[in-house]
Residue frames as qw, qx, qy, qz and C-alpha x, y, z in Angstrom:
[[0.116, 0.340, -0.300, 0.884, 68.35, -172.56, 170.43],
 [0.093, -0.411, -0.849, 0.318, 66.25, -172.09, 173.54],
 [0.047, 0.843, 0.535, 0.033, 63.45, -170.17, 173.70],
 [0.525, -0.726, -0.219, 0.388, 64.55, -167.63, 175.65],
 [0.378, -0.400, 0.503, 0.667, 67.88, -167.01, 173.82],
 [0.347, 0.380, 0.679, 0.524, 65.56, -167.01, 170.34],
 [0.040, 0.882, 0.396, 0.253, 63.43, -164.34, 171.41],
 [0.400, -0.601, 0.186, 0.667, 66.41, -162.13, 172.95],
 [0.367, -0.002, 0.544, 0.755, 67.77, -162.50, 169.17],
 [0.017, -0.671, -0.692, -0.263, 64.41, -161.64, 167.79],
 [0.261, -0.902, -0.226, 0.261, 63.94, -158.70, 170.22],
 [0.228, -0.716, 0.271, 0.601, 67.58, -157.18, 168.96],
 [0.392, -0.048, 0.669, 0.630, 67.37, -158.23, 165.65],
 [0.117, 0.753, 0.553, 0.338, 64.11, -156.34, 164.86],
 [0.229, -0.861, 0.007, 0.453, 65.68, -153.24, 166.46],
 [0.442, -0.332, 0.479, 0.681, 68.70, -153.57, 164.11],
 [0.332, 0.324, 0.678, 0.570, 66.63, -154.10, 161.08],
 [0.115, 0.750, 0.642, 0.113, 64.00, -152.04, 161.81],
 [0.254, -0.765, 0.152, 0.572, 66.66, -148.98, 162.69],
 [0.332, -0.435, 0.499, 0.672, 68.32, -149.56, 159.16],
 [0.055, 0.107, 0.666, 0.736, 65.78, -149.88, 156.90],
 [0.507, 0.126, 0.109, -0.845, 62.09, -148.76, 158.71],
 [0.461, 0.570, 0.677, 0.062, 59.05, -150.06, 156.80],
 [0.217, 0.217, 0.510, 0.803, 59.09, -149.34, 152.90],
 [0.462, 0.425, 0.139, -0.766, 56.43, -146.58, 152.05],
 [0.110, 0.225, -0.852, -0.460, 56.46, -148.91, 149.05],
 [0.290, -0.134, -0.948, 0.008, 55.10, -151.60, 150.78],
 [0.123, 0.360, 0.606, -0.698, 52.49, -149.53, 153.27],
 [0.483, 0.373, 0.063, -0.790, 50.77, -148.23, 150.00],
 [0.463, 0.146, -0.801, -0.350, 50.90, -151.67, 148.71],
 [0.518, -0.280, -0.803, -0.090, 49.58, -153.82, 151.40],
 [0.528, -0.780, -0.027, -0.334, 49.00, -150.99, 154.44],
 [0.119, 0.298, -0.847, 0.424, 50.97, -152.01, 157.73],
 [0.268, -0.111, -0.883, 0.370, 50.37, -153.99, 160.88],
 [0.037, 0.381, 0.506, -0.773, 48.64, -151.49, 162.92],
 [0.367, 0.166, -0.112, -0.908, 46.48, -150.29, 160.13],
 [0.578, -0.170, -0.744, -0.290, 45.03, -154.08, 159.88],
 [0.210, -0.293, -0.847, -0.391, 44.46, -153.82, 163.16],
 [0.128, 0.315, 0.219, -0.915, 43.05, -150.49, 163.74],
 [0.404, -0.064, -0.514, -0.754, 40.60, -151.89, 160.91],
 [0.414, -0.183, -0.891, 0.045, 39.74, -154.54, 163.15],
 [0.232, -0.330, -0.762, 0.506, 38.88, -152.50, 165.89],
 [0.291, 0.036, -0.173, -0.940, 37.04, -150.16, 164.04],
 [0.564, -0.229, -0.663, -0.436, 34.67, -153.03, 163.12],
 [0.333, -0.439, -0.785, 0.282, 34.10, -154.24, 166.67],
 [0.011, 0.253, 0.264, -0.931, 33.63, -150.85, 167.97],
 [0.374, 0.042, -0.326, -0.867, 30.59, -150.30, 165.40],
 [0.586, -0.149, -0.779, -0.163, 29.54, -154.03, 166.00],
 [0.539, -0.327, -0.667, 0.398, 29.86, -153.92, 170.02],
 [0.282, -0.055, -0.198, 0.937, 29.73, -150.45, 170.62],
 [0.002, -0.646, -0.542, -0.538, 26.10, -149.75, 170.53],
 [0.069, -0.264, 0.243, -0.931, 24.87, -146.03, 172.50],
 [0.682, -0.343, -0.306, -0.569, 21.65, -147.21, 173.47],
 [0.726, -0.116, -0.614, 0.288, 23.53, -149.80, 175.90],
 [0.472, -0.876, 0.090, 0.042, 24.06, -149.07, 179.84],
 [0.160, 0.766, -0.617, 0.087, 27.43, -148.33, 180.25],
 [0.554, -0.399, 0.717, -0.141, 27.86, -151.87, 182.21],
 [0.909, 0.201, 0.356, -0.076, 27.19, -153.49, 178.97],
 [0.374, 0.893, -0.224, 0.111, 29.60, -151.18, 177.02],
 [0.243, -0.752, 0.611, -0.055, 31.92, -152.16, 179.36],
 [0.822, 0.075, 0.565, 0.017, 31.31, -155.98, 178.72],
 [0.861, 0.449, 0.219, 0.095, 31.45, -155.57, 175.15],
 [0.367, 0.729, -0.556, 0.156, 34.74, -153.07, 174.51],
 [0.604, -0.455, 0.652, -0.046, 35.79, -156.25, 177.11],
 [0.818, 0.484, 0.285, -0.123, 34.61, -158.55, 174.21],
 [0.617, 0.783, 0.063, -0.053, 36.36, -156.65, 172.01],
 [0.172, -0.750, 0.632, -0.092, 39.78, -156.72, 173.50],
 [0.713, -0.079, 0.668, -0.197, 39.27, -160.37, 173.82],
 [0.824, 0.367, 0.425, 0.072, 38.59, -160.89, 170.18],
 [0.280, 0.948, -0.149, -0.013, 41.11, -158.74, 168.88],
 [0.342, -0.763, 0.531, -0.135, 43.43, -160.41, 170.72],
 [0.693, -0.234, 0.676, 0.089, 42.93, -163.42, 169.46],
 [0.815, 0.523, 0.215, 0.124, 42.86, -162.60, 165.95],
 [0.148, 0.902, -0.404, 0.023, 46.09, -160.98, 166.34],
 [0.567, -0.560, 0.588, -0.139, 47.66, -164.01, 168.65],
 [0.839, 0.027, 0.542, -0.048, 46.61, -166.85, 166.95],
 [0.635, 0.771, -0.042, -0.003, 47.75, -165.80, 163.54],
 [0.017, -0.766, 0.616, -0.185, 51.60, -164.65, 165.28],
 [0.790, -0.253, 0.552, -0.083, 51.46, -168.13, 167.03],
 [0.916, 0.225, 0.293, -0.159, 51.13, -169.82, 164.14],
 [0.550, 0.799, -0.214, 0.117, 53.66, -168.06, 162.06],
 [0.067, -0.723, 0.670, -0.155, 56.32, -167.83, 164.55],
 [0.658, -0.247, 0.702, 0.118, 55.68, -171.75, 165.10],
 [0.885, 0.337, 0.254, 0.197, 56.42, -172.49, 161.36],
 [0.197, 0.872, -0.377, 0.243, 59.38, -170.38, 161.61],
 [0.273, -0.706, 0.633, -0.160, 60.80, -172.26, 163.99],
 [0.919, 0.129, 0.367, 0.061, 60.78, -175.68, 162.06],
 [0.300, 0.949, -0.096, -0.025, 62.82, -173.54, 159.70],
 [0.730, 0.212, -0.295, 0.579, 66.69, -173.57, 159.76],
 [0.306, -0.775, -0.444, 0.328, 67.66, -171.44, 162.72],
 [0.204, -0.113, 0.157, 0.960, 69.52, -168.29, 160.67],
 [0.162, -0.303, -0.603, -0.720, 66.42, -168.38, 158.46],
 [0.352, -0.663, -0.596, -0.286, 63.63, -168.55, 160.85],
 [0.391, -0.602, -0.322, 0.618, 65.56, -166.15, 163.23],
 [0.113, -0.170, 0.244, 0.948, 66.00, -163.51, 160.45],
 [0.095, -0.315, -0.681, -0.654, 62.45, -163.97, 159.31],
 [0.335, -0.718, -0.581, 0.187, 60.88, -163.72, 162.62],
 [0.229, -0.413, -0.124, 0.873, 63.43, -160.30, 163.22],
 [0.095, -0.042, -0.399, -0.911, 62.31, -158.80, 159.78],
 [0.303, -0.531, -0.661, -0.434, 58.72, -159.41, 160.70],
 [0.442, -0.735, -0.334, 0.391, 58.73, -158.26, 164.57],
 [0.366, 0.130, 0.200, 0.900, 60.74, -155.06, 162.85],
 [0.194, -0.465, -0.504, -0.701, 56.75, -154.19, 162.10],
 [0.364, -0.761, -0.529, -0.093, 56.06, -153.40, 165.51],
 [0.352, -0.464, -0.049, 0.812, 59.08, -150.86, 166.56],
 [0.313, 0.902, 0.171, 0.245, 58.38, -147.27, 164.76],
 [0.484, -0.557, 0.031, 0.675, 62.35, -145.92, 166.18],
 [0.354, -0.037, 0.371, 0.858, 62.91, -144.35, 162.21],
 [0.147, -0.629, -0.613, -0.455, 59.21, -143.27, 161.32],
 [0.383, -0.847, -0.357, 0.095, 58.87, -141.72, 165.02],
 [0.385, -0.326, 0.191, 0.842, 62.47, -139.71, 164.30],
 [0.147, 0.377, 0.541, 0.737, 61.42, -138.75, 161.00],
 [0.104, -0.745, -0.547, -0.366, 57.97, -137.38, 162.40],
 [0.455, -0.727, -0.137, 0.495, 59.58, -135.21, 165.41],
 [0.545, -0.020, 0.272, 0.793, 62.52, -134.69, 163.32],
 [0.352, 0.367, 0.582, 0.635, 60.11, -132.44, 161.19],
 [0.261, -0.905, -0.334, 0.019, 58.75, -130.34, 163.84],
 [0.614, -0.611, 0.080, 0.493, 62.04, -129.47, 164.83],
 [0.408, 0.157, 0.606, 0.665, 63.00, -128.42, 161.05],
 [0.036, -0.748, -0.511, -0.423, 59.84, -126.37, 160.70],
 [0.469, -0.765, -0.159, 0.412, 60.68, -124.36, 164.38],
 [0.639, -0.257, 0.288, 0.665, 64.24, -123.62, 162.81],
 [0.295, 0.402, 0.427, 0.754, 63.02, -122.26, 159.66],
 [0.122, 0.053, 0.161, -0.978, 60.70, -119.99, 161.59],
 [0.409, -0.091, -0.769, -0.482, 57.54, -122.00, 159.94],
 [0.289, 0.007, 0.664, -0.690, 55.06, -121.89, 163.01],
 [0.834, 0.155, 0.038, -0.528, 51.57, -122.89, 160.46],
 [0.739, 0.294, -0.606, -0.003, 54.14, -125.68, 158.78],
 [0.028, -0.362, 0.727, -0.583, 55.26, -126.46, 162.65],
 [0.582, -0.038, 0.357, -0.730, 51.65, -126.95, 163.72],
 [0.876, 0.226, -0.061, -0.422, 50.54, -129.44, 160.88],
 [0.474, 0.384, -0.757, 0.232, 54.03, -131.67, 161.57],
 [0.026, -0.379, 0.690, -0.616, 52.84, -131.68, 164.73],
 [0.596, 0.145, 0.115, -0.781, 49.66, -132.14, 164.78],
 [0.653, 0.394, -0.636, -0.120, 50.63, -135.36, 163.00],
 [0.657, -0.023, -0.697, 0.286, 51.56, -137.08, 166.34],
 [0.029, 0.155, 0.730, -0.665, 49.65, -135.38, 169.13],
 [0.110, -0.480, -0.841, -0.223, 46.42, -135.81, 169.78],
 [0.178, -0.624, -0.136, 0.748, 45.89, -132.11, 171.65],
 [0.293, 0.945, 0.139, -0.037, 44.49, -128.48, 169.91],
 [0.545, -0.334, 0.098, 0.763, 47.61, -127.20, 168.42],
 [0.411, 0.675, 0.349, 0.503, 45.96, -124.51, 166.69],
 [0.181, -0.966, 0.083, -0.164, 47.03, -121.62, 169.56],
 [0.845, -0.418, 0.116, 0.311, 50.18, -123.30, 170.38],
 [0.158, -0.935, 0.291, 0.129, 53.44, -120.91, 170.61],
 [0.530, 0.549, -0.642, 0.068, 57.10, -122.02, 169.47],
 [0.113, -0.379, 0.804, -0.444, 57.29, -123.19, 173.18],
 [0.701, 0.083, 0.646, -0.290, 54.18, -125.49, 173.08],
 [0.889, 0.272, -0.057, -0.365, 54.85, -126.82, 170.05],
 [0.457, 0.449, -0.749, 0.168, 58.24, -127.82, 170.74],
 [0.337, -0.282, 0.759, -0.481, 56.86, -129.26, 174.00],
 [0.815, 0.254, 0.259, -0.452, 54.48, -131.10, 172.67],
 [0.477, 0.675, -0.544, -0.146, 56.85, -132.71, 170.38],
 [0.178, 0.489, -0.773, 0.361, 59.14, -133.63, 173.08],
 [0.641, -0.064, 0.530, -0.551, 56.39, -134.92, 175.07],
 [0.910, 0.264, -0.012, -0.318, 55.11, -137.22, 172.19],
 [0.418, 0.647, -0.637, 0.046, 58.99, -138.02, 171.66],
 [0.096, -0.515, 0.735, -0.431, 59.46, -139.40, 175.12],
 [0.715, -0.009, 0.546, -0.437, 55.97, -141.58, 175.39],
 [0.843, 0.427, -0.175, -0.276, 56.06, -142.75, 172.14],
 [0.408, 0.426, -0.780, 0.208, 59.86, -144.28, 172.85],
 [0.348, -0.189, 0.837, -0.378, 58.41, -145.95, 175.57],
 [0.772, 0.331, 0.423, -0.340, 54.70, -147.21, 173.61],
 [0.766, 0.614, -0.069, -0.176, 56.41, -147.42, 170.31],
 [0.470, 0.713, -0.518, -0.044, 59.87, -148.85, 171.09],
 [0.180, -0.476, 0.808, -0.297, 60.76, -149.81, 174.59],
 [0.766, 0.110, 0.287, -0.565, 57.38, -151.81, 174.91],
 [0.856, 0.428, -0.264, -0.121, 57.44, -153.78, 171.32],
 [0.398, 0.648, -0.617, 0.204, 61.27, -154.64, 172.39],
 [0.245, -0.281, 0.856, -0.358, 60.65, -155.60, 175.74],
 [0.713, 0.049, 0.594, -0.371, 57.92, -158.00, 175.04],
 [0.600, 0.499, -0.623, -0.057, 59.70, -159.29, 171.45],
 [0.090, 0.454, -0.812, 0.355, 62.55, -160.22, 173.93],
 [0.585, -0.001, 0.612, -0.533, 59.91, -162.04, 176.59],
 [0.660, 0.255, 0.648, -0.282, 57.53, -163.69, 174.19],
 [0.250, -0.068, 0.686, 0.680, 58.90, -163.55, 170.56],
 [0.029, -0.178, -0.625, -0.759, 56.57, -162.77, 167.84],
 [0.274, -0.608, -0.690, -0.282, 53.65, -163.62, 168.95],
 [0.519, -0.409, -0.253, 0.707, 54.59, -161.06, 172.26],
 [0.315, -0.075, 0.303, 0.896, 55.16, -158.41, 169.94],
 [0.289, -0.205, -0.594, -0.723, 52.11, -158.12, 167.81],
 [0.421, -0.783, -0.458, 0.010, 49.51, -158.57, 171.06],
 [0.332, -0.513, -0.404, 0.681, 51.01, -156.08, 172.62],
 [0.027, 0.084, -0.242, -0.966, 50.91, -153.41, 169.48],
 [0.287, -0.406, -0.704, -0.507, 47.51, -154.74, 169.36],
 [0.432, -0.511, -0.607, 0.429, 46.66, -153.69, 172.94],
 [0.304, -0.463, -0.136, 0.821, 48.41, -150.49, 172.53],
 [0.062, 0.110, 0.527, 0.840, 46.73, -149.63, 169.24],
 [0.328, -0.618, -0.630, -0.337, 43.31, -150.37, 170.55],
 [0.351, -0.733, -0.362, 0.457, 43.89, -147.80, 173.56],
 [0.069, 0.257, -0.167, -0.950, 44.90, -145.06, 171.15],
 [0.127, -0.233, -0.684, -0.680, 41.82, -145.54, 169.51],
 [0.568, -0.514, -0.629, -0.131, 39.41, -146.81, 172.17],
 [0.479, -0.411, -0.551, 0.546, 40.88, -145.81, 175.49],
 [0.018, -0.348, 0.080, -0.934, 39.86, -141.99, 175.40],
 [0.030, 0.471, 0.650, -0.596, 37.46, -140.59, 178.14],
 [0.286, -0.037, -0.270, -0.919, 34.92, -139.64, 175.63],
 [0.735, -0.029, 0.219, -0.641, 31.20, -139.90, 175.87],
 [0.882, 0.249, -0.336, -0.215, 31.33, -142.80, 173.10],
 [0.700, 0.306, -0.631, 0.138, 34.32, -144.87, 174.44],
 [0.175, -0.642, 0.445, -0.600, 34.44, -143.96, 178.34],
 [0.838, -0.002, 0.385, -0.386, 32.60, -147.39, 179.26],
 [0.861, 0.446, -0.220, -0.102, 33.68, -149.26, 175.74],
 [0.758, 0.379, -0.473, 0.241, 37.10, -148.92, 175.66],
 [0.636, -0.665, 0.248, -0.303, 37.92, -149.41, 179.39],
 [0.941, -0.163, 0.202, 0.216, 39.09, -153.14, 179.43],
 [0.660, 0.576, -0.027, 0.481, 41.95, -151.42, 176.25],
 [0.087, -0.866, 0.128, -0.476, 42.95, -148.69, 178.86],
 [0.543, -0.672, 0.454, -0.218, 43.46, -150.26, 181.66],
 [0.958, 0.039, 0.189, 0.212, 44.76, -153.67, 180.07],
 [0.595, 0.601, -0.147, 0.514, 47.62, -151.19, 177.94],
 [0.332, -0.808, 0.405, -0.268, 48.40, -149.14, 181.52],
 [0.902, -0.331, 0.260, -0.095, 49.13, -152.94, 182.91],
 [0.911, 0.243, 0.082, 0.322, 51.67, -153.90, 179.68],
 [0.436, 0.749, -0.122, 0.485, 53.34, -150.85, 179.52],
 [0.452, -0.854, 0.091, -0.240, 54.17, -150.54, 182.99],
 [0.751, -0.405, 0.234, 0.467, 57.45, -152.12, 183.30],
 [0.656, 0.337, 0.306, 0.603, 58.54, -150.66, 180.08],
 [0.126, -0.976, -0.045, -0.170, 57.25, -146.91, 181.28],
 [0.616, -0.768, 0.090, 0.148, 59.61, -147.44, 184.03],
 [0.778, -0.048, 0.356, 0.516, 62.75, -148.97, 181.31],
 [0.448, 0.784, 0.083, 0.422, 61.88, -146.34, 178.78],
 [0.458, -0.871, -0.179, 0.009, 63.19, -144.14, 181.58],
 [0.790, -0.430, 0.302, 0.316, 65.93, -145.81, 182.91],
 [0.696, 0.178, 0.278, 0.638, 67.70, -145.98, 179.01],
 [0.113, 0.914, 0.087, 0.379, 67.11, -141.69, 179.15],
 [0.637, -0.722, 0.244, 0.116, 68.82, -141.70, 182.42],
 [0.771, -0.110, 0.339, 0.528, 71.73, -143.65, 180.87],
 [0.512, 0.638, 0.328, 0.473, 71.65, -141.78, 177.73],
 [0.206, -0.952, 0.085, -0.210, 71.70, -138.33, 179.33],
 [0.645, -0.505, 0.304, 0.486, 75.31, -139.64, 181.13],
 [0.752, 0.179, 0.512, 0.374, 76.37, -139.80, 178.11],
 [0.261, 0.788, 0.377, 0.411, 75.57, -136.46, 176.68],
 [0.405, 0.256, -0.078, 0.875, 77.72, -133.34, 177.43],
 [0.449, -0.344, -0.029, -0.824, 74.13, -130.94, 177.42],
 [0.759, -0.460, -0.296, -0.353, 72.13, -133.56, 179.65],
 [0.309, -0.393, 0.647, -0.576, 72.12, -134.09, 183.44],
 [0.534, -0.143, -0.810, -0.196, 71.64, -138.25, 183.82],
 [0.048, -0.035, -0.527, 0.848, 71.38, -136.66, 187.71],
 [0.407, 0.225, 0.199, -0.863, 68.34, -134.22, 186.90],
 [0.670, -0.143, -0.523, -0.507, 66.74, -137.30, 184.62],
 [0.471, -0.034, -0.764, 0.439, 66.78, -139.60, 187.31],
 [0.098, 0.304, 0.490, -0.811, 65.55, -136.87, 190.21],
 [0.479, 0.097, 0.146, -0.861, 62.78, -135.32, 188.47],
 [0.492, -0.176, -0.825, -0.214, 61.66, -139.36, 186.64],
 [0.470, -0.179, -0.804, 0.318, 61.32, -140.01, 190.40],
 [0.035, -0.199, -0.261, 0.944, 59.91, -136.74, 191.64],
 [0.254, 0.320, -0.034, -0.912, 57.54, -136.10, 189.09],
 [0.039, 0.055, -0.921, -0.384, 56.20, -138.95, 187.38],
 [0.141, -0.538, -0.813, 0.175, 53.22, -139.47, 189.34],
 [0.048, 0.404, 0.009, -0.913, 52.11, -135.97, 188.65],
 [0.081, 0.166, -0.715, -0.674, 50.77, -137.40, 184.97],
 [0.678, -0.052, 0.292, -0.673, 47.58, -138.38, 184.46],
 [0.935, -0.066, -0.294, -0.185, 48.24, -141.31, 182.82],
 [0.831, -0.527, 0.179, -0.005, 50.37, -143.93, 185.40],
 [0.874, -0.119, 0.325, 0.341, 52.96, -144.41, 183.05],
 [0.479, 0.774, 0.158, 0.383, 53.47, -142.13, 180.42],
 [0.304, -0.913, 0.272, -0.031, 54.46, -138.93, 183.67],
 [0.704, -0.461, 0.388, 0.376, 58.70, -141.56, 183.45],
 [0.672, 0.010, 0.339, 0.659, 59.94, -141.09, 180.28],
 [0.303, 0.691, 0.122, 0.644, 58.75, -137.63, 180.02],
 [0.569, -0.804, 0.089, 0.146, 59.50, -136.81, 183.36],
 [0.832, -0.266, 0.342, 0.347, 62.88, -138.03, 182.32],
 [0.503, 0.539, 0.323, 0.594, 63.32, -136.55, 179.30],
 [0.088, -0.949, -0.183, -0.242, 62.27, -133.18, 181.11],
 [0.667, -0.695, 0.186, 0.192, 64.96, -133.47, 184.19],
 [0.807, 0.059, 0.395, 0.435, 67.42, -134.46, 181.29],
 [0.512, 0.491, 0.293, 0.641, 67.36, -131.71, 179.51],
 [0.143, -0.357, -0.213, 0.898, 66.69, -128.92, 182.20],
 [0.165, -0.297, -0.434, -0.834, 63.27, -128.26, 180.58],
 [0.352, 0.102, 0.649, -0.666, 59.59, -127.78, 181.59],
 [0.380, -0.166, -0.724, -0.551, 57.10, -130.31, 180.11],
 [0.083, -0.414, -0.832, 0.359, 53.50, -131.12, 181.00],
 [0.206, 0.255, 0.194, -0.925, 50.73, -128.47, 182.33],
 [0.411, 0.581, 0.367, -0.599, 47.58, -127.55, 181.12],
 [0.165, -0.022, 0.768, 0.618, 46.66, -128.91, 177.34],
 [0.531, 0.205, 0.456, -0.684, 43.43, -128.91, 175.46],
 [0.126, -0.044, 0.981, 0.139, 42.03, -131.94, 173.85],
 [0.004, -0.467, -0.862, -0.199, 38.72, -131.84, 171.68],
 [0.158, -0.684, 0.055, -0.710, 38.08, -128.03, 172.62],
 [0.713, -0.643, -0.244, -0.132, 38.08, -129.69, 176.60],
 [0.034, -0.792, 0.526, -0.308, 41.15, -128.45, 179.21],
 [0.894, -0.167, -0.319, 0.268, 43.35, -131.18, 180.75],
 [0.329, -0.826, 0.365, -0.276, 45.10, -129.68, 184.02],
 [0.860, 0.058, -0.305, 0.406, 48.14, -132.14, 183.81],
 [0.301, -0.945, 0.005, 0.131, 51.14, -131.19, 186.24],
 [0.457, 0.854, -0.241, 0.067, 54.30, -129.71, 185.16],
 [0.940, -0.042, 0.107, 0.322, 57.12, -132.01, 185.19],
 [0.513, 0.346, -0.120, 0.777, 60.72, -130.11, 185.65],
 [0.217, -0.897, -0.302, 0.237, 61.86, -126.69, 186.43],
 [0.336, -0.200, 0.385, 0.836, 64.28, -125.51, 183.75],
 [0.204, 0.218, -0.324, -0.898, 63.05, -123.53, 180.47],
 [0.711, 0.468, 0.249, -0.462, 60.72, -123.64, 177.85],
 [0.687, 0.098, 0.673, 0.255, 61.13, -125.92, 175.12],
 [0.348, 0.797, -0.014, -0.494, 62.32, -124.76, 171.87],
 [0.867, 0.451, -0.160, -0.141, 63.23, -125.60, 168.43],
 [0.403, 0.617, -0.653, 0.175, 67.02, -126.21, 169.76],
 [0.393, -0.192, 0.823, -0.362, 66.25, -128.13, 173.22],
 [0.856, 0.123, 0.202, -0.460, 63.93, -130.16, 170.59],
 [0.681, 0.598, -0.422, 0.012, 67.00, -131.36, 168.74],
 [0.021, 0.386, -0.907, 0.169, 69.16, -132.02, 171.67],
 [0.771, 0.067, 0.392, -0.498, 65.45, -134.32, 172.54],
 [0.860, 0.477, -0.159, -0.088, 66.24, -136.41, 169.39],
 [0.288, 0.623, -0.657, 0.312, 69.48, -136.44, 170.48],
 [0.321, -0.418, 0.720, -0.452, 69.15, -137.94, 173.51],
 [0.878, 0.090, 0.214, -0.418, 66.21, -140.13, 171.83],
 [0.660, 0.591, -0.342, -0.314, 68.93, -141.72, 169.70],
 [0.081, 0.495, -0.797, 0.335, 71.66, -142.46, 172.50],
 [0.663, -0.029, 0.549, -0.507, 68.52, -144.36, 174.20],
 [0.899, 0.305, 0.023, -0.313, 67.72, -146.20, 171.18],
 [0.417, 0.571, -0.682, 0.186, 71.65, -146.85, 170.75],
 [0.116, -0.344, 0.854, -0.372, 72.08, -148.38, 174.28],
 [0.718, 0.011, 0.595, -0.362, 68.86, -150.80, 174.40],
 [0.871, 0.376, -0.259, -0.180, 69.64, -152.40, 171.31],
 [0.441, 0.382, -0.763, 0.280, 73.38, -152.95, 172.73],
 [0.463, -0.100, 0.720, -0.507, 71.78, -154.07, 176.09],
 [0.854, 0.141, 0.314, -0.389, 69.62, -156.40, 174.24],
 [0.678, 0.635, -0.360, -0.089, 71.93, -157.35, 172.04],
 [0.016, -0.568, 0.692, -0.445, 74.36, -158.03, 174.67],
 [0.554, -0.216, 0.620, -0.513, 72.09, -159.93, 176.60],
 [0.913, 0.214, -0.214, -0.273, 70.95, -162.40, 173.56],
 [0.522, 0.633, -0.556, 0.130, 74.87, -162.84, 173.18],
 [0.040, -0.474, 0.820, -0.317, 75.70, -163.92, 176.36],
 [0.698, -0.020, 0.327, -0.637, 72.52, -165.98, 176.94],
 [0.760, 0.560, -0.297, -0.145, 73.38, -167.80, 173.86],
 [0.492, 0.606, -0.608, 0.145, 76.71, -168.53, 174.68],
 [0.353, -0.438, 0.566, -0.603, 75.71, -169.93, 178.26],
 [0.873, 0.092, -0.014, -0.478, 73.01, -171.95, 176.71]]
């Protein structure tokens, strides 16, 4: 098979698997996961490279360093595997490469964890709301109302389907395995590193701006498959995703994140965004929409809509192996 047409398959076949069976808790408390090997990794460089006493222009060298060597123990390892996979037979070394690239999509783990805010809202459960949440933003949610904690939800819903689904998929598809696993390694070391704190503002630079750079076509796709989705959907307006994606995006502070929750906002006829606080410090983000406040029932149709998205880019990628294939 050509390349090309191998990592298409790859790219939809670790959606399929990784939609129908996740990653075992079994196996995470047996051998951990991807990202927690290598969020260990960059724990060590950070302590190794990351010294306070430096000027910031060396900090910046070394979290460069560290991006650099992270990268290649992540690369060279994926290289190696995905090239003794492909000496394989090609069912076998195309199902072994999906069920391993599986480990960099989170579509059932990142339901589950939303899923549970939205469950806690419902029951009335505002402390059991907070600590579901709290689980997958990185924001104070200890004053946060039913309406910011279902935003905040929906907000983590929409970026994470772009860092934690479209992303891994579109560069599966592009650069098989190895593709996959540098990029979750890019995107792991900017949730860790890339923060504007004293300690990392200088460090983890080269991780910040190197994850703005990968994610930017996918920011723009996560979008696009909300847009579609929303046609699809009785309650959603693919219209109002579409206008306010394109209206409001650039409002966000980060460059990419402001499209698929722009989108998500315009889609549902909500208001996301505004004024958060992070580490006891205010972020003055702007507010993206101009419909309601978010609540435990506009967080459900959010899941909804996250599903119809996750439904059409597997059949678009799926599609697209199929015909590639058959051209080949």
């Amino acid at each position: 098979m050509h390349a090309l047409g191998f990592t298409l398959c790859v790219g939809a076949g670790a959606l399929l698997v990784e939609a129908l069976i996740g990653y075992p808790p079994r196996l995470y408390r047996l051998i951990g996961h991807p990202v927690t090997w290598m969020g260990a990794c960059i724990s060590f460089l950070d302590t190794r490279l990351n010294r306070e006493t430096a000027r910031p222009l060396q900090r910046r060298l070394g979290g460069l360093l560290a991006l650099l060597l992270l990268l290649l123990a992540v690369g060279i390892p994926a290289q190696a595997i995905a090239s003794l996979l492909a000496l394989a037979p090609s069912a076998l070394g195309l199902g072994l490469s999906a069920l391993l690239a599986s480990t960099t999509l989170a579509q059932r783990s990142l339901h589950a964890h939303v899923a549970a805010v939205g469950e806690a809202l419902r029951d009335g459960d505002h402390a059991a709301a907070r600590i579901a949440v709290a689980r997958i933003v990185g924001r104070d949610v200890s004053l946060l109302d039913e309406a910011g904690i279902a935003r905040a939800a929906i907000e983590s819903l929409a970026e994470n389907f772009s860092d934690g689904i479209v992303a891994p998929a579109f560069w599966l598809a592009l650069l098989g395995l190895p593709g996959g696993f540098l990029y979750k390694a890019v995107n792991t070391a900017d949730s860790m590193i890339g923060h504007r704190t004293e300690r990392h503002m200088a460090f983890g630079w080269a991780a910040a701006r190197f994850d703005d750079l990968v994610n930017l076509i996918p920011a723009r796709l996560a979008a696009l498959w909300l847009c579609l989705a929303a046609f699809l959907m009785p309650e959603a307006s693919g219209k109002g995703a579409g206008h306010i994606a394109w209206r409001d995006s650039a409002g966000h502070a980060s460059p990419n994140a402001g499209w698929p929750e722009a989108a998500m906002a315009g889609a549902l006829a909500l208001r996301l965004g505004g004024p958060r606080i992070y580490g006891g410090r205010k972020v003055e983000d702007a507010w993206m929409g101009e419909g309601h406040d978010a609540d435990a029932a506009a967080l459900f149709q959010a899941l909804r809509l996250y599903r119809t998205a996750c439904i059409l880019q597997s059949a678009a990628l799926a599609a697209l192996a199929l015909a590639y294939r058959t051209s080949a």
